[in-house]
C-alpha positions as CSV (number, residue, x, y, z in Angstrom):
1,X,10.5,14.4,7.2
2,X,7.2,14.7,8.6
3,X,4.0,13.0,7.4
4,X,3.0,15.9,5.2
5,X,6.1,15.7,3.3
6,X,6.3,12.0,2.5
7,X,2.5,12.4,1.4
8,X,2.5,15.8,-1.0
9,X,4.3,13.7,-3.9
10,X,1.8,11.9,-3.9
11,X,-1.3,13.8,-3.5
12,X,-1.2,15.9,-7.3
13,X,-0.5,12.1,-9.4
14,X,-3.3,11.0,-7.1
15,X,-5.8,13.6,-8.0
16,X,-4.5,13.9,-11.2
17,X,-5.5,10.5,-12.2
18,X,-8.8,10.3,-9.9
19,X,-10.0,13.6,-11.9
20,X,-9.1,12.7,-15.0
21,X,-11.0,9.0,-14.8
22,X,-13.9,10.7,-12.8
23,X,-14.1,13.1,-16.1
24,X,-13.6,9.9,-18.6
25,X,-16.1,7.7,-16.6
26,X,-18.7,10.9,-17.1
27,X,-18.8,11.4,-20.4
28,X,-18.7,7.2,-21.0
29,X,-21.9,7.5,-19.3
30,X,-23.2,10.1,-20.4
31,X,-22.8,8.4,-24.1
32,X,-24.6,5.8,-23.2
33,X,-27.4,7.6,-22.2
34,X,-26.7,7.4,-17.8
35,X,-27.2,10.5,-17.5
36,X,-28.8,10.5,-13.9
37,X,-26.2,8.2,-12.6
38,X,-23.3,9.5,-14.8
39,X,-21.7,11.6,-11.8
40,X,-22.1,9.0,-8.7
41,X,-20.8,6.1,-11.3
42,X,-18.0,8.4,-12.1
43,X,-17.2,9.6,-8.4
44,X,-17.1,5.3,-7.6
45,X,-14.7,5.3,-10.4
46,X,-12.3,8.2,-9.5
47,X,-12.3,6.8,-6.0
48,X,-11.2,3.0,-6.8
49,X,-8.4,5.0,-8.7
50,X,-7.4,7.3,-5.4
51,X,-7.5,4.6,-3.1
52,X,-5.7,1.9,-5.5
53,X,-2.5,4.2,-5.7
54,X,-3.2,5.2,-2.5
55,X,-2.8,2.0,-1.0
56,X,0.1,1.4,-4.2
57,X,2.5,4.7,-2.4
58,X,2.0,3.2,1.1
59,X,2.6,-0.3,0.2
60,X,5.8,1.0,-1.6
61,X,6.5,3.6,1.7
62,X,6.2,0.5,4.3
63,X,8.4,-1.6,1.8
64,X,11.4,0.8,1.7
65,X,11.2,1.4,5.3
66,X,11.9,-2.6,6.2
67,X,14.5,-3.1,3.9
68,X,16.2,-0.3,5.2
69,X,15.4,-1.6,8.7
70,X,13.5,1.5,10.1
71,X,9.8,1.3,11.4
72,X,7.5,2.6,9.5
73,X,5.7,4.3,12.1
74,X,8.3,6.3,14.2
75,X,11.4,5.4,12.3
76,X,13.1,3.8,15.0
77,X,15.3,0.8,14.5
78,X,13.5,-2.4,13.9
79,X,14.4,-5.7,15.6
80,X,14.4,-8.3,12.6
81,X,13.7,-12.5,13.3
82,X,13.3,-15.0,10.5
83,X,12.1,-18.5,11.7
84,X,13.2,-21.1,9.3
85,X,10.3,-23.6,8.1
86,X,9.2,-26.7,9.8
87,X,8.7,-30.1,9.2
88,X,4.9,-29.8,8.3
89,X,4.8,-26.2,8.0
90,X,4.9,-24.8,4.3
91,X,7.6,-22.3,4.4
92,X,9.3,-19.6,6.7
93,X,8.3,-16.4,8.5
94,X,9.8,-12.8,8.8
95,X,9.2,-10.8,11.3
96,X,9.6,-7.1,12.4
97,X,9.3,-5.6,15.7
98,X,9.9,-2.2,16.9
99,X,10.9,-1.5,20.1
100,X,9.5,2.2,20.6
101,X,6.3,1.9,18.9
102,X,5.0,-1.6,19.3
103,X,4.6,-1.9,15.2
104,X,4.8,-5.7,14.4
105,X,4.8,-7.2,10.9
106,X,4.8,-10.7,9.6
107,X,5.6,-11.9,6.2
108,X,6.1,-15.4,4.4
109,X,9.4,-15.4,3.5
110,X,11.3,-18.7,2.7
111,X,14.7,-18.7,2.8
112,X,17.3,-21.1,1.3
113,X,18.6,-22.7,4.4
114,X,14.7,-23.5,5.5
115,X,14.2,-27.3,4.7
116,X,11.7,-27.9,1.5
């Protein structure tokens, strides 16, 4: 599936609910009398709702594509490490490289053969 795809489920909800606060943050300001500033406050608004979910889908899109051990880039197979924790260090590291690409990603992840 190309990029297009994996984004148009996502692009109504987002609009959706950017629209409908940019039309709720209007008329809030307008009732209290903001009315100069009523449609830049409400644009600030409607885009902190866009790029919250925004960044909510893509968090969620790079999520599904580790666990199923694909890159999320080019969808290639991903080479997965964990290093265990250290004596002095506070916990372990997972790590994802692919190959094709050159996508690298680094997580805390503790397992339960690291040391405490």
């Amino acid at each position: 599936m190309d990029r297009a795809g994996r984004l148009l489920p996502w692009v109504l909800p987002i609009a959706f609910a950017a629209g409908a606060w940019f039309l709720a943050s209007l008329r809030i300001m307008h009732r209290f009398g903001a009315d100069e500033a009523a449609a830049a406050g409400a644009l600030l608004v409607a885009l902190a709702v866009a790029t919250a979910l925004w960044r909510w889908a893509e968090h969620d899109r790079i999520s599904r594509a580790l666990d199923a051990g694909r890159c999320p880039r080019c969808a290639s197979a991903l080479r997965a490490e964990h290093e265990h924790a250290r004596a002095g260090v506070s916990g372990g590291v997972q790590l994802w490289e692919c190959v094709d690409c050159g996508y690298r990603r680094s997580e805390p992840l503790t397992c339960e053969a690291c040391p405490p």
